[in-house]
Backbone as ProteinMPNN parsed JSONL, in Angstrom:
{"seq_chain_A": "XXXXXXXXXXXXXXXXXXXXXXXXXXXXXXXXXXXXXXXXXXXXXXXXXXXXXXXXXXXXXXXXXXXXXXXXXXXXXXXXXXXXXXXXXXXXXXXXXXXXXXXXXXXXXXXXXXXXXXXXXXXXXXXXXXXXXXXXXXXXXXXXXXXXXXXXXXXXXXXXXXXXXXXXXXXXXXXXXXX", "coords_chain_A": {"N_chain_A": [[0.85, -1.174, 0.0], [0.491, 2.657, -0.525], [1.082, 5.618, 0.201], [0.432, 9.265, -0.655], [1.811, 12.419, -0.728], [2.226, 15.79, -1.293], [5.225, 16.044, -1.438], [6.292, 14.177, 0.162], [6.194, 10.061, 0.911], [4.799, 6.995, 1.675], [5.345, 4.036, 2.36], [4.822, 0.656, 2.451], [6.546, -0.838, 5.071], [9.305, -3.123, 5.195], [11.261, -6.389, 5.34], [13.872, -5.573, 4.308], [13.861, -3.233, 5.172], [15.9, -2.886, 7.539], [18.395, -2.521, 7.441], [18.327, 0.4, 7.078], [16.796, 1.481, 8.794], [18.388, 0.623, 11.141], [20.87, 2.48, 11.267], [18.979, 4.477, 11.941], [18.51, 4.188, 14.622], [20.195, 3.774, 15.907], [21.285, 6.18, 16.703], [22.256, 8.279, 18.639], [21.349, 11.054, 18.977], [19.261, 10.765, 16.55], [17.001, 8.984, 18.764], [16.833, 10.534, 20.749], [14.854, 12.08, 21.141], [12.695, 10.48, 21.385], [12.909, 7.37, 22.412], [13.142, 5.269, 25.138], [14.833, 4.41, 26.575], [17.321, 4.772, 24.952], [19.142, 2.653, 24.339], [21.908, 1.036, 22.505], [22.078, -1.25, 19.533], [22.783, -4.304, 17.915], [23.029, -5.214, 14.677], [21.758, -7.703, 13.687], [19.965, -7.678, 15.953], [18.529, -5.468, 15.711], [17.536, -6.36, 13.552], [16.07, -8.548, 13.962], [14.19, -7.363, 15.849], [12.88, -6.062, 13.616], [11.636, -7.589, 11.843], [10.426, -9.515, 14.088], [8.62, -8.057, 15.473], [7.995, -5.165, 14.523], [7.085, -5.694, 11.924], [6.04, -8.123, 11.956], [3.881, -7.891, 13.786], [0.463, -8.529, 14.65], [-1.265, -6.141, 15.015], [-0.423, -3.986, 13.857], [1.361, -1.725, 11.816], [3.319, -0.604, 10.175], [5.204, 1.728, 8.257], [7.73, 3.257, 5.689], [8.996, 6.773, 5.21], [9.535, 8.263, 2.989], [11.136, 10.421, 0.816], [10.141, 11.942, -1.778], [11.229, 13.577, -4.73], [14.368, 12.839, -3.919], [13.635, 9.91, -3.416], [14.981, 9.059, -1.758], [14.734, 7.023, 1.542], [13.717, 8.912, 4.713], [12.465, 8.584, 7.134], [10.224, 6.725, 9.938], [6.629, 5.57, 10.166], [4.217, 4.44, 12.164], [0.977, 2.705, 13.044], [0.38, 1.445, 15.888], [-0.714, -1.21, 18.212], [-3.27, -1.773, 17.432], [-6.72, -1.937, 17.415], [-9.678, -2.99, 15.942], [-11.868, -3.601, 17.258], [-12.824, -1.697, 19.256], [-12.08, 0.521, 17.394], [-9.506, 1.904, 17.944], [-5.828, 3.056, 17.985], [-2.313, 3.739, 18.53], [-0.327, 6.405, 17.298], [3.434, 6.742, 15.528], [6.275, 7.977, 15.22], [8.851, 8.434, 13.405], [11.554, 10.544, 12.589], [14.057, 10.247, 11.246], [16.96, 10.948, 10.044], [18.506, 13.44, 10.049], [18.876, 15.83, 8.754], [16.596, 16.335, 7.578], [14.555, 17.325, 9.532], [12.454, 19.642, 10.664], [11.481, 20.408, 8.572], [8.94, 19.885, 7.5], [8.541, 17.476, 6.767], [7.47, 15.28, 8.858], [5.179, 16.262, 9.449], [3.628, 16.151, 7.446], [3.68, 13.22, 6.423], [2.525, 12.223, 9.039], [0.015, 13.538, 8.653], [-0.865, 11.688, 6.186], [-0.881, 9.123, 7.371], [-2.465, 9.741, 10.041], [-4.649, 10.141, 7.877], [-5.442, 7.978, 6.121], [-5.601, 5.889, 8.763], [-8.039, 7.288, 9.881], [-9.884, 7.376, 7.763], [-9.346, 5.519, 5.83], [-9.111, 3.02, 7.35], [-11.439, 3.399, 9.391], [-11.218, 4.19, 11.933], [-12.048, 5.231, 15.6], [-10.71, 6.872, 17.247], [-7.023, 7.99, 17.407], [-4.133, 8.024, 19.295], [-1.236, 9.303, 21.084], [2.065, 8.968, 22.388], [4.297, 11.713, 23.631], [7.677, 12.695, 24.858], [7.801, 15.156, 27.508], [9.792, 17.42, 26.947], [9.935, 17.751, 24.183], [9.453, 19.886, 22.379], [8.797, 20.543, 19.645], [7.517, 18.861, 18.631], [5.091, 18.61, 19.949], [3.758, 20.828, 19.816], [3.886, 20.557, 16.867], [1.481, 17.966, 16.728], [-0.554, 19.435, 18.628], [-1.474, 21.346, 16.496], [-2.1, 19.657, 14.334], [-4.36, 18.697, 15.964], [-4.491, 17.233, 17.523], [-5.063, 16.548, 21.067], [-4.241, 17.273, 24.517], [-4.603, 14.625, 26.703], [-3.55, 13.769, 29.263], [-0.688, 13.302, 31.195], [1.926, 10.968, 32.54], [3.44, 11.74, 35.109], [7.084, 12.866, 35.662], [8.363, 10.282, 34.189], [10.505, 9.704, 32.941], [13.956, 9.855, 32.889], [16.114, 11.904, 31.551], [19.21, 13.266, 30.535], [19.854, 14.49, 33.348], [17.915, 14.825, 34.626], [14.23, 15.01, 35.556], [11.375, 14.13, 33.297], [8.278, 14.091, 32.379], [5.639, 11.814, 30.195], [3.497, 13.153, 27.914], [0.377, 12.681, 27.344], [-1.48, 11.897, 24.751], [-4.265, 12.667, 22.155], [-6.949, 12.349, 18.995], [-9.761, 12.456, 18.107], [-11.905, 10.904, 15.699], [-14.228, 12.107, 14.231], [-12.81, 14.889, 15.333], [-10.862, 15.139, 13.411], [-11.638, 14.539, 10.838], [-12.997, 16.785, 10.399], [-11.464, 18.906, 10.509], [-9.77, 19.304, 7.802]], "CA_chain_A": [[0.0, 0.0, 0.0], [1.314, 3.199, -0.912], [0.645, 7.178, 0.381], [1.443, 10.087, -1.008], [1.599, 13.492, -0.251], [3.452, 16.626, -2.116], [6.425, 15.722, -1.131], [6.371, 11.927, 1.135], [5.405, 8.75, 0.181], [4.479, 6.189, 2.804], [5.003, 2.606, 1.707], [5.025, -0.253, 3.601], [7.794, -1.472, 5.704], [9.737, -4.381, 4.336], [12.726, -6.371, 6.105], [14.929, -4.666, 3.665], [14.064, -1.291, 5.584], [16.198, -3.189, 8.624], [19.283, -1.48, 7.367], [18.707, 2.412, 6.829], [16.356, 1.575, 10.529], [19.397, 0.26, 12.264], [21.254, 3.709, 11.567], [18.61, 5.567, 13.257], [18.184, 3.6, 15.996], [21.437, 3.753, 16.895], [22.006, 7.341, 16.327], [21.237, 8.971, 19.641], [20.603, 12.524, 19.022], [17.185, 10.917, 16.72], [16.339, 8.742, 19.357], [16.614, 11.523, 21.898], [13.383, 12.558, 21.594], [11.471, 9.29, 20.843], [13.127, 6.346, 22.822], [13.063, 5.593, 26.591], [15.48, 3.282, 26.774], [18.762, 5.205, 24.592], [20.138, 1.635, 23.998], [22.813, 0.443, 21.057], [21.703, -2.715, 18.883], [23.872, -4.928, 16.788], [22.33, -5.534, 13.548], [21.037, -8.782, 14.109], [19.131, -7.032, 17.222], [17.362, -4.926, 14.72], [16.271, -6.957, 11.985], [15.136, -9.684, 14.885], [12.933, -6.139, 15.982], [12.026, -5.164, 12.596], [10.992, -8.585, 11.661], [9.166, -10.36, 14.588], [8.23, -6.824, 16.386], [7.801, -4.641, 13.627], [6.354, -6.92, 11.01], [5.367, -9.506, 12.715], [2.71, -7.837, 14.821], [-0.606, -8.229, 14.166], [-2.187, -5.294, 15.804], [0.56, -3.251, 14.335], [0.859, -1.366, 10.362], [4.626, 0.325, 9.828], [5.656, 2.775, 6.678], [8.711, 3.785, 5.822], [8.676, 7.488, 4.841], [10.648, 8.352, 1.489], [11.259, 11.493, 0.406], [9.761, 11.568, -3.527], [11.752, 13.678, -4.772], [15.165, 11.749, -3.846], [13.57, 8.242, -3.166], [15.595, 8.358, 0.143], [13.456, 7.094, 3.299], [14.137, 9.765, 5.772], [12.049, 8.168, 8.772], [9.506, 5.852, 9.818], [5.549, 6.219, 11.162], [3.184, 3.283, 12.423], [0.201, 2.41, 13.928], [0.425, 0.573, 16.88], [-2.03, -1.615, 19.437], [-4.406, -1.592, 16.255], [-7.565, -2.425, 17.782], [-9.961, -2.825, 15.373], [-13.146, -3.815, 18.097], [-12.799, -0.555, 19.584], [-11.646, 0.997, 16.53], [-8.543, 2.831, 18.232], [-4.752, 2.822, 17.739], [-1.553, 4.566, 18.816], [0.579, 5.963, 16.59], [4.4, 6.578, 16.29], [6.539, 8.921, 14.076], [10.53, 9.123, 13.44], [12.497, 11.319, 11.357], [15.328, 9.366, 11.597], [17.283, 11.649, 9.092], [18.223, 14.599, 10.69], [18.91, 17.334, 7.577], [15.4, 16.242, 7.12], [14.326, 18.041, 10.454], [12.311, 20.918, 10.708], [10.857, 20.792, 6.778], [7.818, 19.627, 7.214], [8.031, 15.692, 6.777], [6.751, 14.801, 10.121], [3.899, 16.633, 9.22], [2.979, 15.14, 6.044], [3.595, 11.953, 6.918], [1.168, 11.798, 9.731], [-1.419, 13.948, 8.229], [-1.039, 10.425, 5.103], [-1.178, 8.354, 7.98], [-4.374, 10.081, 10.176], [-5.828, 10.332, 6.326], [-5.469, 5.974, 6.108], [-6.203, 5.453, 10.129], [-9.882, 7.617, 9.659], [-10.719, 7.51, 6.271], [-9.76, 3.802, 5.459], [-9.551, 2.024, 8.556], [-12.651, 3.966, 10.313], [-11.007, 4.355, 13.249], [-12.744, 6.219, 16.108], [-9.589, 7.256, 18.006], [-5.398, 7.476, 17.747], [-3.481, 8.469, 20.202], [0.173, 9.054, 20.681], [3.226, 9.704, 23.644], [5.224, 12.567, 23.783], [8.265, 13.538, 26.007], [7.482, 16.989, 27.507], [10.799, 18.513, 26.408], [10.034, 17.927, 22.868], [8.447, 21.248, 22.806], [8.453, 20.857, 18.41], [6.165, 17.414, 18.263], [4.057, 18.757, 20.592], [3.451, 21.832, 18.686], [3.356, 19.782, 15.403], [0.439, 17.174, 17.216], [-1.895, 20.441, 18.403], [-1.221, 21.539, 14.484], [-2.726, 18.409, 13.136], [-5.491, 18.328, 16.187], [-4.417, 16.479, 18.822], [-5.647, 17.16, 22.052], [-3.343, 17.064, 25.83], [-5.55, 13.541, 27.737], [-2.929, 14.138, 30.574], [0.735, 12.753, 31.879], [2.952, 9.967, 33.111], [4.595, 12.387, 35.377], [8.448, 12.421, 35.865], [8.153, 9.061, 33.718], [11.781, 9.484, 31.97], [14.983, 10.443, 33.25], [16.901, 12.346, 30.459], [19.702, 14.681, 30.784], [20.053, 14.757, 34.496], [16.524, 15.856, 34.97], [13.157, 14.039, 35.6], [10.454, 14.454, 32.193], [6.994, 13.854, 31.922], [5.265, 11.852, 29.068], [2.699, 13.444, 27.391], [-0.583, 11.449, 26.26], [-2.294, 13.456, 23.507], [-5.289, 12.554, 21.379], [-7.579, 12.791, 18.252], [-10.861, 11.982, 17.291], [-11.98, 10.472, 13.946], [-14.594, 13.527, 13.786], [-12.344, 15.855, 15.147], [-9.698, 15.129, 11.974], [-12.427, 15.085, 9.748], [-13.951, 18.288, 10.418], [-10.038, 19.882, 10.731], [-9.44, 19.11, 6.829]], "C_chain_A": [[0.897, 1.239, 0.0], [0.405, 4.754, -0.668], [1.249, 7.604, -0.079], [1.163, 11.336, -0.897], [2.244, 14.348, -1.485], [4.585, 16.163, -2.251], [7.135, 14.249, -0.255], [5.311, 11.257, 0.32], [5.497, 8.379, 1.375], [4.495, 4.73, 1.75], [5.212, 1.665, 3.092], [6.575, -0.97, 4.255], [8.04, -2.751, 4.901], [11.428, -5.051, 5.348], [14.062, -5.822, 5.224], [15.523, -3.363, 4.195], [14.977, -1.657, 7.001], [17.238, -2.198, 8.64], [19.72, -0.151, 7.862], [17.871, 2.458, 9.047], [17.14, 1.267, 11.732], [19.878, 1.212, 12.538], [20.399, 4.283, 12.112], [17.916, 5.166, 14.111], [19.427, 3.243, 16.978], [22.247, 4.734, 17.027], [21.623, 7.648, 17.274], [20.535, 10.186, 19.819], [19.256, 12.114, 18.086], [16.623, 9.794, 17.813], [16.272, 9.332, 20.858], [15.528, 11.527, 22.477], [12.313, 11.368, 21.499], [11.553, 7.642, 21.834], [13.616, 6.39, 24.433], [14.099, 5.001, 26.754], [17.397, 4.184, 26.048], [19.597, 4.133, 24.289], [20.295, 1.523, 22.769], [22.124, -0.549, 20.626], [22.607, -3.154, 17.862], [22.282, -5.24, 15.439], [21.59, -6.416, 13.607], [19.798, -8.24, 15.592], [18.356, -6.741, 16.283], [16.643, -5.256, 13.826], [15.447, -7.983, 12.766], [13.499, -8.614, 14.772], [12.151, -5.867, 14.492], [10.807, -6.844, 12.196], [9.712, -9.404, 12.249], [8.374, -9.158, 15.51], [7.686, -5.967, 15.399], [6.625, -5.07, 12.565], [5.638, -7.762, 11.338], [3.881, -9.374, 13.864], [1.191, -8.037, 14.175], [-1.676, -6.949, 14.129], [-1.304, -3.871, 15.51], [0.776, -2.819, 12.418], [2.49, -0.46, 10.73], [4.65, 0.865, 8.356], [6.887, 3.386, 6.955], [8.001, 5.125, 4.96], [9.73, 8.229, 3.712], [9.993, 10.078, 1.103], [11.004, 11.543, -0.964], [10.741, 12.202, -4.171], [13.314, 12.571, -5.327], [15.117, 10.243, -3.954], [14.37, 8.207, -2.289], [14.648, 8.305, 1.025], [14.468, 8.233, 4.009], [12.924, 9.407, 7.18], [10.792, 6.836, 8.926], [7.791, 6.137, 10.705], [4.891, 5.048, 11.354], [2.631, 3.672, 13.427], [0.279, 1.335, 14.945], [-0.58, -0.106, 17.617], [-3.225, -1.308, 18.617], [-5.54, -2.285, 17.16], [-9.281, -2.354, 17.136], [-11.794, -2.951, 16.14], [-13.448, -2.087, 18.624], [-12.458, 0.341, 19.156], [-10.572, 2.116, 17.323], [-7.256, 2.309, 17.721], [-4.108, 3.825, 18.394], [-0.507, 4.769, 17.209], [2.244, 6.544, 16.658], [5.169, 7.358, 14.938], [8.103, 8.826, 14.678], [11.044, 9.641, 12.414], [13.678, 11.067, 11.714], [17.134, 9.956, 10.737], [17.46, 13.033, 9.313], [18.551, 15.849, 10.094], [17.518, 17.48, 7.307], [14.148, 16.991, 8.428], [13.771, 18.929, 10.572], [11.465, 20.824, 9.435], [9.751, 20.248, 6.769], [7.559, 18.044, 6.909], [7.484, 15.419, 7.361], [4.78, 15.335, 9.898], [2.779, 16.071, 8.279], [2.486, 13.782, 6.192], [2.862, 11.45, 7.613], [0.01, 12.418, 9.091], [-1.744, 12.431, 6.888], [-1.666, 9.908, 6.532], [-2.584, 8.609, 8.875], [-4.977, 9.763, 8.536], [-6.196, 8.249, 6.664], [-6.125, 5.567, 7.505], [-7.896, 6.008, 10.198], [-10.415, 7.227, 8.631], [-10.548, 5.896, 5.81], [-9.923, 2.806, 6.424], [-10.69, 1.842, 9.701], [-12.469, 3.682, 11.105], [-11.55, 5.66, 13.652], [-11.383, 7.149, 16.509], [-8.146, 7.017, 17.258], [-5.299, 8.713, 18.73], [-1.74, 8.195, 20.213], [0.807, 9.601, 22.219], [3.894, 10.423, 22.764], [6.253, 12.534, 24.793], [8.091, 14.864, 26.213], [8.578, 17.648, 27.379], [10.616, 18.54, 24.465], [8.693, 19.106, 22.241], [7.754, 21.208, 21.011], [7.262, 20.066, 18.308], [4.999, 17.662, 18.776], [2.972, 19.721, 20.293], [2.396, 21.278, 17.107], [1.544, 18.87, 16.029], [-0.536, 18.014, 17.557], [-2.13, 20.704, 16.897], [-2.509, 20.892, 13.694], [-4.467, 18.444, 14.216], [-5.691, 17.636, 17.473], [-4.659, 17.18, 20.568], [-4.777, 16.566, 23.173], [-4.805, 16.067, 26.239], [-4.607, 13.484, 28.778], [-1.232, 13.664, 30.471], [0.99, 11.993, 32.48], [3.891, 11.065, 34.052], [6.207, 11.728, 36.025], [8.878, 10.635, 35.643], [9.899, 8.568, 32.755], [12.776, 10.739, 32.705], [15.733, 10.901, 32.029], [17.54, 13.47, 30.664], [20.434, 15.27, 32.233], [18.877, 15.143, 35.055], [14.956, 14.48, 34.889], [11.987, 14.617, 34.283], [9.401, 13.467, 32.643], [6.691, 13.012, 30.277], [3.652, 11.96, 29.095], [1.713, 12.635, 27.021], [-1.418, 12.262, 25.317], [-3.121, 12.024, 22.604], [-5.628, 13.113, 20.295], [-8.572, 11.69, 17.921], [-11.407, 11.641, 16.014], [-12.77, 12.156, 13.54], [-14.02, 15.106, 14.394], [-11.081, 16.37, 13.665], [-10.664, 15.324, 10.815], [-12.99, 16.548, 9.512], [-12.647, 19.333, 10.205], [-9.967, 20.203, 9.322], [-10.333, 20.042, 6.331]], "O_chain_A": [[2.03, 1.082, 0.456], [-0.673, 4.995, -1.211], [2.392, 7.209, -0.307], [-0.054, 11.5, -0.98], [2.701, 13.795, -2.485], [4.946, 15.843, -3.383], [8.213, 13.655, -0.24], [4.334, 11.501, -0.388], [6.086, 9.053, 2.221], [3.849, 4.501, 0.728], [5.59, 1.893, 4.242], [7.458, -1.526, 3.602], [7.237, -3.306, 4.15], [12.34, -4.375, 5.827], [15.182, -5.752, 5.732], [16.564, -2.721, 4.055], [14.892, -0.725, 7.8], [17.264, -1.252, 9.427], [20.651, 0.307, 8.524], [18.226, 3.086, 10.045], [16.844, 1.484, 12.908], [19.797, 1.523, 13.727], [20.857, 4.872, 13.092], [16.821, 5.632, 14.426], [19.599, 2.753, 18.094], [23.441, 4.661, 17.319], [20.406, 7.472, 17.322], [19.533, 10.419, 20.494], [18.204, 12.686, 18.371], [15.407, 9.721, 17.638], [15.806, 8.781, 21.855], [15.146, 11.228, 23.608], [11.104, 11.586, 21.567], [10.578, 6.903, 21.966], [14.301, 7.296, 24.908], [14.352, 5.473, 27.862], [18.436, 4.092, 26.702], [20.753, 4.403, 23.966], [19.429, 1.732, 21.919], [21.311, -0.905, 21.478], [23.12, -2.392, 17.043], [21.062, -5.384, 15.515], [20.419, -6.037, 13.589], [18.787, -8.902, 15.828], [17.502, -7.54, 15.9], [15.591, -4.825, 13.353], [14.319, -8.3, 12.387], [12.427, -8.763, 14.185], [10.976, -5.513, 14.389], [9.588, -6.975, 12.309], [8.676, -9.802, 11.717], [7.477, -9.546, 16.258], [6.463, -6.091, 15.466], [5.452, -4.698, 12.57], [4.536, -8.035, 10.86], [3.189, -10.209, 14.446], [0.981, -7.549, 13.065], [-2.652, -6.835, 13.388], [-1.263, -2.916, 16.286], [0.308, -3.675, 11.668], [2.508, 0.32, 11.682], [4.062, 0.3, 7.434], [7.203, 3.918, 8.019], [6.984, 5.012, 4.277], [10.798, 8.694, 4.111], [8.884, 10.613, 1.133], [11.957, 11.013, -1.537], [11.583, 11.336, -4.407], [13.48, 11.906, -6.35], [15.999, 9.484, -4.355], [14.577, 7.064, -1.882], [13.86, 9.203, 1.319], [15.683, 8.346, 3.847], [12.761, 10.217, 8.092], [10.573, 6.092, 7.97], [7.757, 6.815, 11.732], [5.049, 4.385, 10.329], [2.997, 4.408, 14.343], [0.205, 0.189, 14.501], [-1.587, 0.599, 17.676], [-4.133, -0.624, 19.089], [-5.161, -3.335, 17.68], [-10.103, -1.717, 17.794], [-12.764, -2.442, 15.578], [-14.412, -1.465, 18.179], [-12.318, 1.303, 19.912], [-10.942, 3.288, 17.247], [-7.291, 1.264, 17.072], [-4.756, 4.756, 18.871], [-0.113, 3.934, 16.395], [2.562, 6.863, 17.804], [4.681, 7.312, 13.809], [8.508, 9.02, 15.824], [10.944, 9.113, 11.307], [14.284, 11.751, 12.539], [18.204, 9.375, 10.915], [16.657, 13.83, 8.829], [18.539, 16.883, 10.763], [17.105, 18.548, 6.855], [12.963, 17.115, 8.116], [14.659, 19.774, 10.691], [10.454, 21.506, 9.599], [9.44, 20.039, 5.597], [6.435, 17.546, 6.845], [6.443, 15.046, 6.821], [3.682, 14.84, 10.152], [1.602, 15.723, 8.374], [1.346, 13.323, 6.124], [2.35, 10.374, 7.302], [-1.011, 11.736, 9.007], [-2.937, 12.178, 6.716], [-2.817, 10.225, 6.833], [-3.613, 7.974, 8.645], [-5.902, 8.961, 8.404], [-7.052, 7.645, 7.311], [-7.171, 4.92, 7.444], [-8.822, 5.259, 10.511], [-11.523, 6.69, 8.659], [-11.504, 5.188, 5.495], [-10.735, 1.884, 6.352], [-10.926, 0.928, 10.492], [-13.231, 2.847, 11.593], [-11.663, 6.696, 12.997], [-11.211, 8.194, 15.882], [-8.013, 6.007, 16.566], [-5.921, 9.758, 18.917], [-1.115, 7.304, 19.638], [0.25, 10.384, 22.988], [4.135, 10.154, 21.588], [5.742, 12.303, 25.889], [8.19, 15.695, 25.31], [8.414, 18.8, 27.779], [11.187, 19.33, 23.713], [7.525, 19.019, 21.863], [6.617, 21.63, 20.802], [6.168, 20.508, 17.958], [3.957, 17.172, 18.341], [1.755, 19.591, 20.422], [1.28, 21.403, 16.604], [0.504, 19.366, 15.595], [-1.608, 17.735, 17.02], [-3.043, 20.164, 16.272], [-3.388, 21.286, 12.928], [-5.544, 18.292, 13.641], [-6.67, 17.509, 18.208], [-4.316, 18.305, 20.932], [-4.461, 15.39, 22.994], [-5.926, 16.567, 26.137], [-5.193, 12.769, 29.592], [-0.708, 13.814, 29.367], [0.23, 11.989, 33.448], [5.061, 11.219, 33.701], [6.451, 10.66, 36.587], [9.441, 9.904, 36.458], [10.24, 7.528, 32.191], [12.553, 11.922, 32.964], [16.018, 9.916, 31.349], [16.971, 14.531, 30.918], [21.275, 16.167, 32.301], [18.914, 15.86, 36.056], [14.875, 13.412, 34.282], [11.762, 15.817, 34.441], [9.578, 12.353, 33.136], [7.309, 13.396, 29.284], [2.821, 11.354, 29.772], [2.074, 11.72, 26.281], [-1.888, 13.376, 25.55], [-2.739, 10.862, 22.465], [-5.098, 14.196, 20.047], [-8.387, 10.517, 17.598], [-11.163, 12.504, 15.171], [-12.261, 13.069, 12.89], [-14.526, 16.188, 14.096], [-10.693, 17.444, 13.206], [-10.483, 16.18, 9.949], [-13.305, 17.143, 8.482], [-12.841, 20.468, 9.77], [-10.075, 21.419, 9.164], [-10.391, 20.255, 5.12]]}, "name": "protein", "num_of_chains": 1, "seq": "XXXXXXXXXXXXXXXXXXXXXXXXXXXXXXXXXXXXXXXXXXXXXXXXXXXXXXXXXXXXXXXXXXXXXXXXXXXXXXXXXXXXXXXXXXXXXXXXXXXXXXXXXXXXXXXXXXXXXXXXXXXXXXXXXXXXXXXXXXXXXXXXXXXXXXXXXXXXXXXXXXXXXXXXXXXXXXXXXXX"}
């Protein structure tokens, strides 16, 4: 399956994408803002993850996000904890690609992905974590619609300092009505 925006595409993950996903999962300044944990992985670590974690979930929809243009992926977005009874999901965004920062991918990319999670999957709900220092995502997520449902407080040590994570929301008819 295949999104596309102005400028991103969304295709589906593939164990091929283990590769370019190992570099930014082992880059720490992009998993600064996105990963609780800050741990290294040997290659074999990651394609295990991409494969039986990634891929392998049922309840679970990954895209790599390619720049059209170039045809370079520059990050990755999925739905997570797909729950199709209660029509909700979480979902999950990296710009793994960090010249790619700032320009508007992140944006695109989820507004494809909300478009596919309401409009084809008729989901009622997604929802997503934040860390509360990532003052941009949080920005970007009101942007698109998303609404503050509260905090994990002092849930992540980063830095020397205790952080909060964020739980933020959107409604199927609040995204529809946004557009």
């Amino acid at each position: 399956m295949l999104f596309e925006s102005a400028r991103v595409r969304l295709r589906k993950m593939t164990p091929d994408d283990a590769a370019v996903y190992h570099t930014w999962r082992n880059d720490l300044a992009v998993m600064q803002s996105t990963s609780p944990t800050l741990d290294l992985f040997t290659f074999e670590e990651t394609a295990s993850f991409v494969n039986q974690v990634i891929l392998g979930s049922p309840s679970g929809k990954s895209y790599i996000i390619v720049d059209k243009e170039s045809g370079k992926p520059v990050g990755i977005t999925s739905l997570i904890n797909l729950d199709y009874k209660n029509r909700n999901a979480e979902c999950i965004i990296d710009i793994g690609e960090k010249e790619c920062w700032g320009k508007g991918y992140g944006r695109e990319a989820l507004q494809l992905l909300l478009d596919y999670a309401f409009l084809e999957l008729n989901l009622h709900r997604v929802s997503l974590r934040v860390f509360s220092f990532n003052e941009k995502a949080i920005r970007l997520y009101e942007r698109l619609g998303f609404k503050d449902e509260g905090r994990s407080r002092q849930s992540l040590y980063r830095d020397g300092r205790w952080h909060d994570i964020c739980h933020m929301g959107i409604l199927q008819e609040e995204y529809v009505t946004s557009k």
